[in-house]
N, C-alpha and C positions, 0 to 999 in steps of 0.2 A: 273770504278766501281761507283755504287751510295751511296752518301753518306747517311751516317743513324745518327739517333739522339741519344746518351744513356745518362742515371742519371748519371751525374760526382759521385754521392757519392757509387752506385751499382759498378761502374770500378773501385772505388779506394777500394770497399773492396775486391774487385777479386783480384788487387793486391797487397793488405796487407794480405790476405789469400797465396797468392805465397810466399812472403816475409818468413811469416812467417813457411810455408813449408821448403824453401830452407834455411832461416838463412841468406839470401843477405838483402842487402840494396838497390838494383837495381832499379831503375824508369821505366816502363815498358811504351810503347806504346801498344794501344791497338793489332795493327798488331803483336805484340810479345806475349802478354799475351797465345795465344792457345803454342808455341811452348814452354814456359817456364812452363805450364802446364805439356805437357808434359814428360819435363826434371825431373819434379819430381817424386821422388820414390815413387810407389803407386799410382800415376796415373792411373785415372781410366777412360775410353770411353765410355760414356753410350747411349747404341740405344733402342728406343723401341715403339713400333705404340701408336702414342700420341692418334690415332683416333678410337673409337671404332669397335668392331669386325664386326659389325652389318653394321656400313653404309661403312666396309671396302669394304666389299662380295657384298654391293650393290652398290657403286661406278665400283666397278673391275667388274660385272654382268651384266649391265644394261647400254645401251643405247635408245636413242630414236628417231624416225623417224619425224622430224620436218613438213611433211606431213600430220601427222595422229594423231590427239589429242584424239581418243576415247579409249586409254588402257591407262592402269598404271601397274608398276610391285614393288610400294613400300607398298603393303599393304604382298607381300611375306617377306619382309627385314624387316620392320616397324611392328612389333609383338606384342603384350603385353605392356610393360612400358620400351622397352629399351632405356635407358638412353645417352643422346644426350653429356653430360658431359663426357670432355675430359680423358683417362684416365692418372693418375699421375705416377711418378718413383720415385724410394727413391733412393738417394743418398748423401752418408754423412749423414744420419739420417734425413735428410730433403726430404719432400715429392716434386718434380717439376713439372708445369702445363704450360702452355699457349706458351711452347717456341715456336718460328719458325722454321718450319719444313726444313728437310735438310739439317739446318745448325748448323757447331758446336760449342756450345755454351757454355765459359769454366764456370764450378763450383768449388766452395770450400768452405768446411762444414765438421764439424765434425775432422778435423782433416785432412783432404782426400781433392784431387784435381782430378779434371777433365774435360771431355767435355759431352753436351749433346746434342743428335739430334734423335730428332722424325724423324721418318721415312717416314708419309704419307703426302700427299700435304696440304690437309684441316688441316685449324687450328682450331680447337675448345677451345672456354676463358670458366674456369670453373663459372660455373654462379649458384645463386640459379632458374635463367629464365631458365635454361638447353636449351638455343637456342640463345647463344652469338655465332658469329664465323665471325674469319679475312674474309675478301672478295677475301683476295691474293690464289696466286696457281694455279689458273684457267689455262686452254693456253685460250689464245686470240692472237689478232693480231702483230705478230711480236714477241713474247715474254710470257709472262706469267702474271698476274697480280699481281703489287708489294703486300706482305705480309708489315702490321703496316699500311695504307693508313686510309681504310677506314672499319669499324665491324659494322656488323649486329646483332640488337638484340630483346629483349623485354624490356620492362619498369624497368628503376631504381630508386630504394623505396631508401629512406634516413634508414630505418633499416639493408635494407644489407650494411652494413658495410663491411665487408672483400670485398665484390662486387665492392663496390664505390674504397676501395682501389686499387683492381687488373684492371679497368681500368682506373683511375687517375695514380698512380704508377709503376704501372707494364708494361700495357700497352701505357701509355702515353694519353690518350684520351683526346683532348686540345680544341674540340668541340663537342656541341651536337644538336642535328638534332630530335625534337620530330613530333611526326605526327599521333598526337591523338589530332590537330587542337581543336576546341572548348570543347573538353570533359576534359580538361587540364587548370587547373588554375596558376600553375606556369610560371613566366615566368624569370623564370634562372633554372641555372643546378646544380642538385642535386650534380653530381663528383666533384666538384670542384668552388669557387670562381674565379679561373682563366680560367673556360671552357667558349668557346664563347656558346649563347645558339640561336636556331633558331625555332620558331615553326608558320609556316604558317595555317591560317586558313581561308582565301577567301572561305576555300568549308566546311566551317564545321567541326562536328566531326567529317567525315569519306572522308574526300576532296579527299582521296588517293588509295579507299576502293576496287581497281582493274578499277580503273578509271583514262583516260588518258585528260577528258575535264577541269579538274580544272586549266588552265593555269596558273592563275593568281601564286595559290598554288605552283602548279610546279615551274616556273622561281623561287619564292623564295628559296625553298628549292635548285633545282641545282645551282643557285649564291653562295648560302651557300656553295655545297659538294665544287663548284669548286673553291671560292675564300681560302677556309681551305686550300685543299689537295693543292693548291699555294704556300700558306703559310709555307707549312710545320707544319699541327696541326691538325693529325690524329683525326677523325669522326666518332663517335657513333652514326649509326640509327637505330630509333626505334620504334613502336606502343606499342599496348600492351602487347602481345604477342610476336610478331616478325615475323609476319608471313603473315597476308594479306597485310594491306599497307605498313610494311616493304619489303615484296616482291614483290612488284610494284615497288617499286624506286633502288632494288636489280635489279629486271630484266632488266630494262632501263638503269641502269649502267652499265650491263653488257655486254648486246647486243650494246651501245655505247663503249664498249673495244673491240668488236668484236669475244666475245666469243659465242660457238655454240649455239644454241637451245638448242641441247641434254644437254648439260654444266648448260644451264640458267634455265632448266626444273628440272634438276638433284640436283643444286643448290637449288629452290625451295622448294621441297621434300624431303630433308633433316632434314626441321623442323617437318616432321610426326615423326622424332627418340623420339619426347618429349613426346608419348604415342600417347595413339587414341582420347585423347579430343584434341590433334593439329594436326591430319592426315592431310594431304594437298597432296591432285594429281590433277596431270596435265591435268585431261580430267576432272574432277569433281566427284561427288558422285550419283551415279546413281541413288538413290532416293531420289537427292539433291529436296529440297524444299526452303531452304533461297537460296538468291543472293552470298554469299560467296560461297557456295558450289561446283559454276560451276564457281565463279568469274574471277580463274586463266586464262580457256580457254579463257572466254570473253574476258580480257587482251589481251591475242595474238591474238584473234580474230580482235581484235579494231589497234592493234599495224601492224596484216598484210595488213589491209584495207589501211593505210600511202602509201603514196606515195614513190618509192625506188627499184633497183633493190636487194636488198637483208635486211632478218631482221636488221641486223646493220644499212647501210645506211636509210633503213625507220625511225629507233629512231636517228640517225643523222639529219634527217629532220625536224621530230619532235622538238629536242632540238636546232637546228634552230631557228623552228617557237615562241622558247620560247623567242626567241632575242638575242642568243647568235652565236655570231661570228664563222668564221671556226679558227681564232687565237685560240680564247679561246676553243671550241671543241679539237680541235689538242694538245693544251697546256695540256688539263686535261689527253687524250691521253698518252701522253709523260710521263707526270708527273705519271700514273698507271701503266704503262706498263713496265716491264724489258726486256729491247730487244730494235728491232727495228720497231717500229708501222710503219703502214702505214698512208703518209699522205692523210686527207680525203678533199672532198670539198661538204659541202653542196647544194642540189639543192635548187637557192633562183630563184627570176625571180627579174627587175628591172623595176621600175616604172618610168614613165614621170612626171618633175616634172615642171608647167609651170606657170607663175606669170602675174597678172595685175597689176601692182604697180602704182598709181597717186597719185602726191604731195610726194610721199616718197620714202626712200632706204629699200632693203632687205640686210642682210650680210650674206646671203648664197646664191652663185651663179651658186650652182651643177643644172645643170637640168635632173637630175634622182636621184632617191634612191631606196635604195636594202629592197628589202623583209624582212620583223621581222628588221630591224635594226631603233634605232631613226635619225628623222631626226629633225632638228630644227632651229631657222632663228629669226634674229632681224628686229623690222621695226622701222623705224624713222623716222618720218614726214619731212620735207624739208620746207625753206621758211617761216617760221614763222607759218607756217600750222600745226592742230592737226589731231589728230588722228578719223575719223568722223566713218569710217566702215570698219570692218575685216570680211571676208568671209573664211571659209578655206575647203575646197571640198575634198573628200579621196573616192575614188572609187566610185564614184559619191551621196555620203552620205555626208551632212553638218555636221561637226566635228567641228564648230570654240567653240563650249562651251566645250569639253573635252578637246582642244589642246593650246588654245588662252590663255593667258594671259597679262595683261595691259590695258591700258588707254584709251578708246575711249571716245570722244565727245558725251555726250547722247542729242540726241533733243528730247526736252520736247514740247509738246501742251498744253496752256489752255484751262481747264474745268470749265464751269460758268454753276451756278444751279438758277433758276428760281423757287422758290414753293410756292406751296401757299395750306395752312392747310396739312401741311406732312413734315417728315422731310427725310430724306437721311443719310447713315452711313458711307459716304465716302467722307470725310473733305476735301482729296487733292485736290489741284489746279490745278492740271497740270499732265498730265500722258507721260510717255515714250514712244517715237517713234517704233512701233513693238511690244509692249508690251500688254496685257489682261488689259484692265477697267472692273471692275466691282462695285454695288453699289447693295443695295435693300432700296427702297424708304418704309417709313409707315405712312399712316395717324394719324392725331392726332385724339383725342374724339371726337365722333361724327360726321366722317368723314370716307369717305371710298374710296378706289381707283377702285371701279368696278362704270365704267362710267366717268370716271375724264378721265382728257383731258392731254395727255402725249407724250410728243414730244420730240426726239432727232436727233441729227445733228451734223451733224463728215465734218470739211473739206466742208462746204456747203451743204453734202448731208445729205438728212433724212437717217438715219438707226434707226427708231423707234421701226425696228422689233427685236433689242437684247433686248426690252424690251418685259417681262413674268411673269406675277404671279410677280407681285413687285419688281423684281429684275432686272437690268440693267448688262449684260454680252456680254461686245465688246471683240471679241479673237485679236484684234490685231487693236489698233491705229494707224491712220493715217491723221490726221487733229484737229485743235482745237473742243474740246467738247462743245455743249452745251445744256442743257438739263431743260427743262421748266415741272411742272409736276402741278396742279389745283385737289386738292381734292372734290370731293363733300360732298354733306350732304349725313350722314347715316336713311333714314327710317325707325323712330320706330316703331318698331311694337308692341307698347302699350302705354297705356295715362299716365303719369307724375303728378297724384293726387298733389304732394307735391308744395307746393308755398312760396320759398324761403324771398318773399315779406311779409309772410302774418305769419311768426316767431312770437315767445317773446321771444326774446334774454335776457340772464339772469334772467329766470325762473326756477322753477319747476313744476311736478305733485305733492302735499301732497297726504296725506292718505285719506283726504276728497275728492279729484279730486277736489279740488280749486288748481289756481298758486300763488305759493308764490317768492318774490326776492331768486335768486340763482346763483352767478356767473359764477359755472362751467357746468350749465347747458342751453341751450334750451330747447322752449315746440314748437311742431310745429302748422302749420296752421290746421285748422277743414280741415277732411277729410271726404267726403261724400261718406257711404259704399253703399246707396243704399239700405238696409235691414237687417236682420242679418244671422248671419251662412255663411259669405262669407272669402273668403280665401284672407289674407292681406300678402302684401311682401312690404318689408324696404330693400332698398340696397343704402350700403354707410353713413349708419347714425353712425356708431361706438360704438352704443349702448349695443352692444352686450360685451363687452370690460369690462360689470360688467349689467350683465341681471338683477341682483339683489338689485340693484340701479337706474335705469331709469324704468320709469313707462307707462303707457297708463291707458285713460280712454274713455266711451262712452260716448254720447249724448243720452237719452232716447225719444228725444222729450222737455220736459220739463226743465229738467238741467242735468248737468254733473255726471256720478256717476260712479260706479263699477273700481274706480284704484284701479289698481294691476299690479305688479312690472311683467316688460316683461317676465320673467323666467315662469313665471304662468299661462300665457296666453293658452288657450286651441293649444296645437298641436304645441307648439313653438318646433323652431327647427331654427340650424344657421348653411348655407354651406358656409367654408372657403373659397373655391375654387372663389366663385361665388359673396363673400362678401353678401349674402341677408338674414337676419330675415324672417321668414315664420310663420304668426298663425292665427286660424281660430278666427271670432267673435263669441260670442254666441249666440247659435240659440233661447234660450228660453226667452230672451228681445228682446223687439222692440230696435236697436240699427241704429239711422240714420246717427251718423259720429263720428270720434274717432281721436284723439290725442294726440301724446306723448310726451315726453322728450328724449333729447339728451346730450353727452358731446360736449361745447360751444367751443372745438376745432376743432368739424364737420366743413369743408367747407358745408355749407347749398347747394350752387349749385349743389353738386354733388350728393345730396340726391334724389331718386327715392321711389317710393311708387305707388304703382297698386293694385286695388282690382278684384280679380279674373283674372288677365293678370300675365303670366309668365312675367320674365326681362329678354328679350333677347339682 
């Protein structure tokens, strides 16, 4: 007989409730509690369909031809808002829910003693989700599917309170299993401080969503059902509802216990009892337009495409290929099943596994491994020798970066930069053997790389051609670098009026356009417009930095006259971008050349001035 877990403090009111019936003082064992129930006067037997009338008539009604996905016959049963919560019995004045069915389970309350047992196989937990329910009952292979294992549900809120209780409590729930993947911010469980919590997200919010490719997801989640149900520490899963990606990882459970199609479909559609906003059948909704609508079918559609002589053995393959073992398969078997399962062996294939090892030891010396199983191996250099190159090959695909880890010998090459007017933004000396060089070279002022003389060489050979549009892009080193690169001169294209030589450093413009001593300013050299009415640009002079303070004046011919402060100037205008002063001279004097003031912390070199020439 298999053993079961119960509250020492629920057994010992049962029997202090006897006690207190009979007037003994007797220490009961659990295996006596039913028959000393009985011995009491008043003893009462209580039977009654825990399960409602509705999915009674469609259980007992309804099978299904695991050929033929295109009918459903739960939208006949599944009517209206019938209620998917289990129904209760009074006794003792106490209302009872969630027992396990078949079996008799003693009460005492109110004065009164007795047993309880539901009568139908399906357990349903009374839930405010109206879509809790044991996994047990089923037939499957060899037996039937143990009741307390493992519950199917919807999402548990920290308000349902009485909820939290009746699966902490009542039902024991010692793990939870969530699979609402990334749309879930918690990461513990709401039942309890002591429930273990698991919530896979490799595929997202909907990783599980009638979909069988989220491996990664998967393996976690079953580690989880089958390291718990190990354990002995009954599993709560659940989405939001309880019903699409809850019934993906239901169906694969179940079809791995070996129970039928018809059972796994039936099971499914169970959760339409929670009205018609959660109708779910097994062929889809015929004017299905979302992906959940048909999602079930797809499921078995995707599930009978697997590899297998029968649906079972294909979700055996499956949960194989997730890396689990035929021990650990078989175990979780054992562990669900009441009865005698059959033992399975999954179809794996075995791989050659074959080694070049120089200068070192490997400490695995299997030369094959099994399909979905890890394999893994130590290397050790020999002889005072390190570790220079790992290679590791997997079905003819390079793996050594997802599988490899430790210490290899990196050889490095020297990289030597040769420049002249330009500089480069890739300071390293030396680059990795195998590895991407890259650089982008840029001229300094008044220099430019269209026409410059640029040469590289890797290992003796030119490869000048990773050089493009200024940038240097080797995919893959293999010899010392070295790279030589000669700016030219940039061709201006306009004249440079301004004559840095030809300043009065520590002047001003006055208001008379005489220069007067002035520390913080420059006045620049005479600039020759040519005429009047011509378009003047200043780029670099920093005057701009208070327009209303540096000045210009003209030359009429005769003497100096008409300053006025730059801001004034006809058509002034200042483009940040461009750094350049723009304004016209006046057309209505003869004006043959014009000079101004600056702040004396101008670099004067870098001053530009053009009359009628853009600064390009």
């Amino acid at each position: 007989m298999q053993k079961k877990l119960y509250e020492e403090a629920s057994v010992q009111a049962i029997a202090n409730a006897i006690r207190a019936k009979n007037g003994e003082a007797t220490t009961y064992k659990i295996g006596e509690m039913a028959d000393a129930v009985r011995a009491l006067s008043g003893s009462e037997a209580v039977e009654w369909h825990q399960c409602p009338e509705a999915v009674r008539n469609y259980l007992a009604n309804v099978t299904y031809d695991p050929s033929d996905y295109t009918s459903s016959a739960i939208e006949t049963y599944a009517t209206g808002d019938v209620q998917s919560n289990p129904n209760g019995v009074q006794a003792g004045g106490v209302a009872h829910y969630n027992e396990v069915p078949n079996v008799e389970t003693p009460w005492a309350a109110g004065g009164k003693a007795g047993t309880l047992k539901p009568l139908d196989a399906v357990r349903w937990i009374k839930s405010p989700t109206r879509n809790a329910r044991d996994l047990g009952g089923w037939p499957c292979d060899g037996g039937t599917v143990q009741y307390g294992k493992l519950f199917r549900g919807g999402e548990v809120a920290t308000s349902d309170t009485e909820f939290v209780r009746t699966l902490h409590d009542e039902i024991g729930i010692r793990a939870e299993l969530e699979l609402q993947g990334t749309d879930v911010a918690e990461d513990y469980s709401v039942i309890g401080s002591d429930v273990d919590f698991c919530c896979p997200t490799d595929g997202g919010s909907y990783w599980a969503y009638y979909s069988i490719t989220s491996k990664a997801s998967m393996r976690q989640a079953f580690r989880f059902i089958f390291d718990s149900v190990a354990r002995g520490r009954p599993v709560y899963f659940h989405c939001s509802a309880g019903a699409d990606r809850t019934g993906t990882i239901a169906c694969l459970i179940e079809a791995l216990l070996g129970m039928s199609q018809s059972d796994i479909d039936r099971d499914y559609e169970l959760t339409s009892f929670n009205g018609a906003t959660y109708l779910r059948k097994r062929c889809g909704r015929e004017y299905a337009t979302d992906q959940w609508e048909c999602g079930y079918k797809n499921l078995i559609t995707a599930i009978t495409a697997l590899s297998g002589q029968t649906f079972r053995d294909k979700v055996i393959n499956y949960i194989a290929s997730l890396g689990f073992t035929a021990a650990e398969i078989n175990g979780f078997r054992a562990a669900m099943i009441d009865g005698t399962p059959e033992t399975v062996s999954p179809v794996v294939a075995t791989y050659t596994v074959s080694k070049s090892i120089s200068g070192a030891e490997i400490s695995n010396s299997a030369t094959s491994a099994t399909q979905y199983q890890p394999y893994s191996a130590e290397i050790a250099p020999t002889g005072g020798k390190v570790i220079s190159s790992v290679k590791v090959m997997m079905g003819g695909q390079d793996v050594t970066a997802e599988v490899f880890s430790g210490t290899q010998a990196i050889r490095r090459y020297a990289v030597t930069k040769t420049l002249k007017n330009c500089t480069i933004d890739n300071a390293k000396k030396a680059a990795v053997d195998g590895e991407g060089y890259g650089a982008t070279i840029t001229p300094v002022g008044g220099y430019t790389l269209t026409g410059a003389t640029i040469t590289i060489v890797m290992g003796g050979v030119d490869v000048s051609t990773y050089y493009s549009g200024g940038k240097i892009a080797i995919p893959s080193v293999t010899g010392d670098i070295a790279i030589t690169v000669t700016a030219v001169p940039t061709t201006s294209a306009y004249t440079n009026l301004f004559d840095p030589s030809g300043i009065h450093a520590g002047y001003r413009i006055n208001s008379g356009a005489a220069l007067e001593a002035n520390s913080s300013q420059n006045v620049s050299n005479n600039i020759d417009l040519g005429g009047s009415g011509v378009t003047v640009r200043i780029k670099g002079s920093k005057a701009n930095t208070d327009a209303s303070t540096y000045r210009i004046c003209y030359f009429n011919g005769n003497n100096w006259t008409g300053a006025i402060h730059l801001q004034n100037a006809d058509g002034y205008a200042y483009d940040a971008v461009t750094d350049t002063i723009t304004f016209t001279s006046s057309s209505n004097v003869l004006h043959t050349k014009l000079r101004f003031s600056y702040p004396s912390t101008t670099d004067s070199a870098a001053i530009v001035v053009t009359v009628n020439e853009p600064i390009t």
